[in-house]
C-alpha positions, 0 to 999 in steps of 0.5 A: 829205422822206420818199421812198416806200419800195417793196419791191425785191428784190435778190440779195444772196449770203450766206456759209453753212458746210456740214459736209463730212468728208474721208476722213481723217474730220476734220469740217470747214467750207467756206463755201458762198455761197447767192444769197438775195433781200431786200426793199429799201426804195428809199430805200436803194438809194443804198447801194452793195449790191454791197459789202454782205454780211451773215452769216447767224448775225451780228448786224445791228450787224454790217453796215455799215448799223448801223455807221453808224447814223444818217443825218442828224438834222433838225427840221420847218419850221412857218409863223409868224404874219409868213409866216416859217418856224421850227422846230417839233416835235422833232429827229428821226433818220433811219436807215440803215435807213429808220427814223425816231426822235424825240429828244425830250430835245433842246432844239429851240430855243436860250436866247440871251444874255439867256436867252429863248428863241428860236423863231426858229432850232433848237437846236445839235445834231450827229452823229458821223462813224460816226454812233452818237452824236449831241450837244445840250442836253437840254430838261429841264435845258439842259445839254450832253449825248452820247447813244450810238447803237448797233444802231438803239437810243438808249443812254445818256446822257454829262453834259457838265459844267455852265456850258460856255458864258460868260457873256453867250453865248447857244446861239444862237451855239453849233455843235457838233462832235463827232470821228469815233468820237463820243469828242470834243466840240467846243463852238464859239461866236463872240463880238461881234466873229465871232472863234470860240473853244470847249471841248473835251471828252473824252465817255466821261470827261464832262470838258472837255480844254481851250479852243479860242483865239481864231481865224478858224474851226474846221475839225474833228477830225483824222482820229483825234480827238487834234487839231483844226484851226482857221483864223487871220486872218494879215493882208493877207486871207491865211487861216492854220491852225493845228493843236491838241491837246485842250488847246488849245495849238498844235502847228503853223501856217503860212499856206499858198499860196492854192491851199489857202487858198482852197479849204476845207473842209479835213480834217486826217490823223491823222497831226497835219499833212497837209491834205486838200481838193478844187480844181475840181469835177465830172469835173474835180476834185482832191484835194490834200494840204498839210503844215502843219508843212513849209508845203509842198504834198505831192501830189494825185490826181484824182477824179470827182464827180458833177455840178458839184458840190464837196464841203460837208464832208471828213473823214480816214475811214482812213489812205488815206481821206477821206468827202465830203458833196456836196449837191445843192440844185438839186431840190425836196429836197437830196440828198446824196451820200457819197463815200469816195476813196482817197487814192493812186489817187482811185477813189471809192466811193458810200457813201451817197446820200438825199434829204432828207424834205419840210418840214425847217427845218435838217438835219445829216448825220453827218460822215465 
């Protein structure tokens, strides 16, 4: 669902240092703001520009564009013989910049238990919060890999080790997860029965750390990537959670009031046991907080999102900080809105804000 780019130009200021020498005959720098007009594309202007200020002797890394390098990654939709759609081609990433990249190594459709291969659905694949990695199986020898993105450009690529799945899963049952700086990996799959379990890997070592137990669910990394939070069945069509290490054994667990239960997705602090999730929707939401270790609500802000709409995914982005992915599935392409909210005052910020390119089978965003 590629929107037209057209040039727009907007003011942005620059900051430029001028040489200035005092009587005392010190050469010394002032910075000296100098208003400059860029071309934008249009398909950027969801960004939130007033906050964005680019040096004029820094790197484009440097700006906070390219620190979120990668927007969301997707894969075309093919008609089929039966008038069915599946994808076809190869995963593709969409920039920042407006920039468009074929990952051509990725699988793009998955091997199933009996090892086949299934045309009828896409292969796992998933983005990192800050979005400079990106996660999946590689086409040429099905193993589990991290490739680096950084700067716009594909870096190298971290081998997981070889056989992380069990015998008779197929990655047909697989997601992946992956923490926000891209330094952790989820593999997620569930059994016969629809109970989930999973491996967990540390990526810059291509090593697995431990397994993820038996459970109701996986929720994501907490917020500074040395834990996860899962869901648990605890009877009684009751929702618990429980929190994690790498290892996989469990630090903390409760079965929180149905206020929380009922209102996933839920985001995990880094601090290992606060909670973050959002009741209600639109001009009318909330964000709450729940303590897992004390089993006790512990707070909440308003906040105001946009439309009717609550959020498809939360992320812990900073020690007062949660990112939330809204989608808006109601037009002929989903948009999707990123909203960073203080956790002390509310106040929300748009991060981000696409439509997603025309003819896609399945799309994902980078987390947080």
């Amino acid at each position: 669902m590629r929107h037209p780019t057209l040039p727009i130009s907007l003011p942005i200021t620059l900051p430029i240092s001028l040489p200035i020498t005092l009587p005392i005959s010190l050469p010394i720098t002032l910075p000296v703001r100098l208003p400059v007009r860029l071309p934008i594309a249009s398909g950027l202007v969801g960004l939130v520009l007033s906050t964005l200020t680019i040096s004029a002797t820094a790197a484009p890394a440097t700006a906070e564009t390219a620190r979120h390098s990668i927007r969301y990654a997707s894969v075309d939709a093919c008609r089929v013989k039966d008038g069915t759609e599946a994808p076809c081609h190869t995963w593709r990433l969409d920039l920042l910049d407006g920039r468009r990249i074929a990952l051509k190594d990725a699988m793009l459709w998955p091997i199933n238990a009996k090892g086949k291969v299934d045309k009828s659905t896409s292969a796992p694949l998933t983005v990192s919060g800050d979005g400079e990695s990106v996660a999946y199986f590689r086409k040429s020898d099905h193993r589990l890999v991290v490739r680096e993105f950084h700067g716009g450009v594909l870096k190298g690529v971290r081998v997981m080790p070889k056989t992380p799945l069990p015998r008779g899963v197929g990655m047909d049952s697989v997601w992946l997860d992956m923490s926000q700086d891209g330094n952790r990996l989820a593999l997620v799959y569930t059994d016969d029965d629809g109970a989930t379990h999973g491996r967990l890997f540390d990526v810059a070592r291509a090593a697995a750390t431990g397994t993820i137990p038996k459970s109701g669910g996986f929720s994501g990394f907490g917020g500074d990537g040395s834990a996860v939070l899962l869901q648990r069945d605890a009877g009684a069509n009751t929702t618990g959670l429980s929190v994690h290490d790498l290892t996989g054994a469990e630090l903390t667990g409760a079965v929180p009031p149905q206020i929380v239960a009922n209102n996933g997705p839920w985001a995990l602090s880094a601090d290992g046991r606060t909670v973050a999730f959002v009741t209600g929707s639109g001009k009318k939401a909330t964000l709450r907080f729940y303590d897992v270790r004390t089993d006790q609500t512990t707070g909440s802000v308003r906040v105001s999102l946009p439309g009717d709409t609550s959020p498809d995914a939360i992320d812990w982005t900073g020690e007062h900080e949660v990112t939330v992915h809204i989608t808006d599935y109601q037009s002929a392409r989903d948009v999707v809105t990123v909203l960073t909210i203080d956790t002390r005052t509310g106040t929300t910020r748009v991060r981000d804000r696409y439509k997603v390119r025309p003819g896609v089978y399945t799309y994902q965003s980078c987390g947080g």
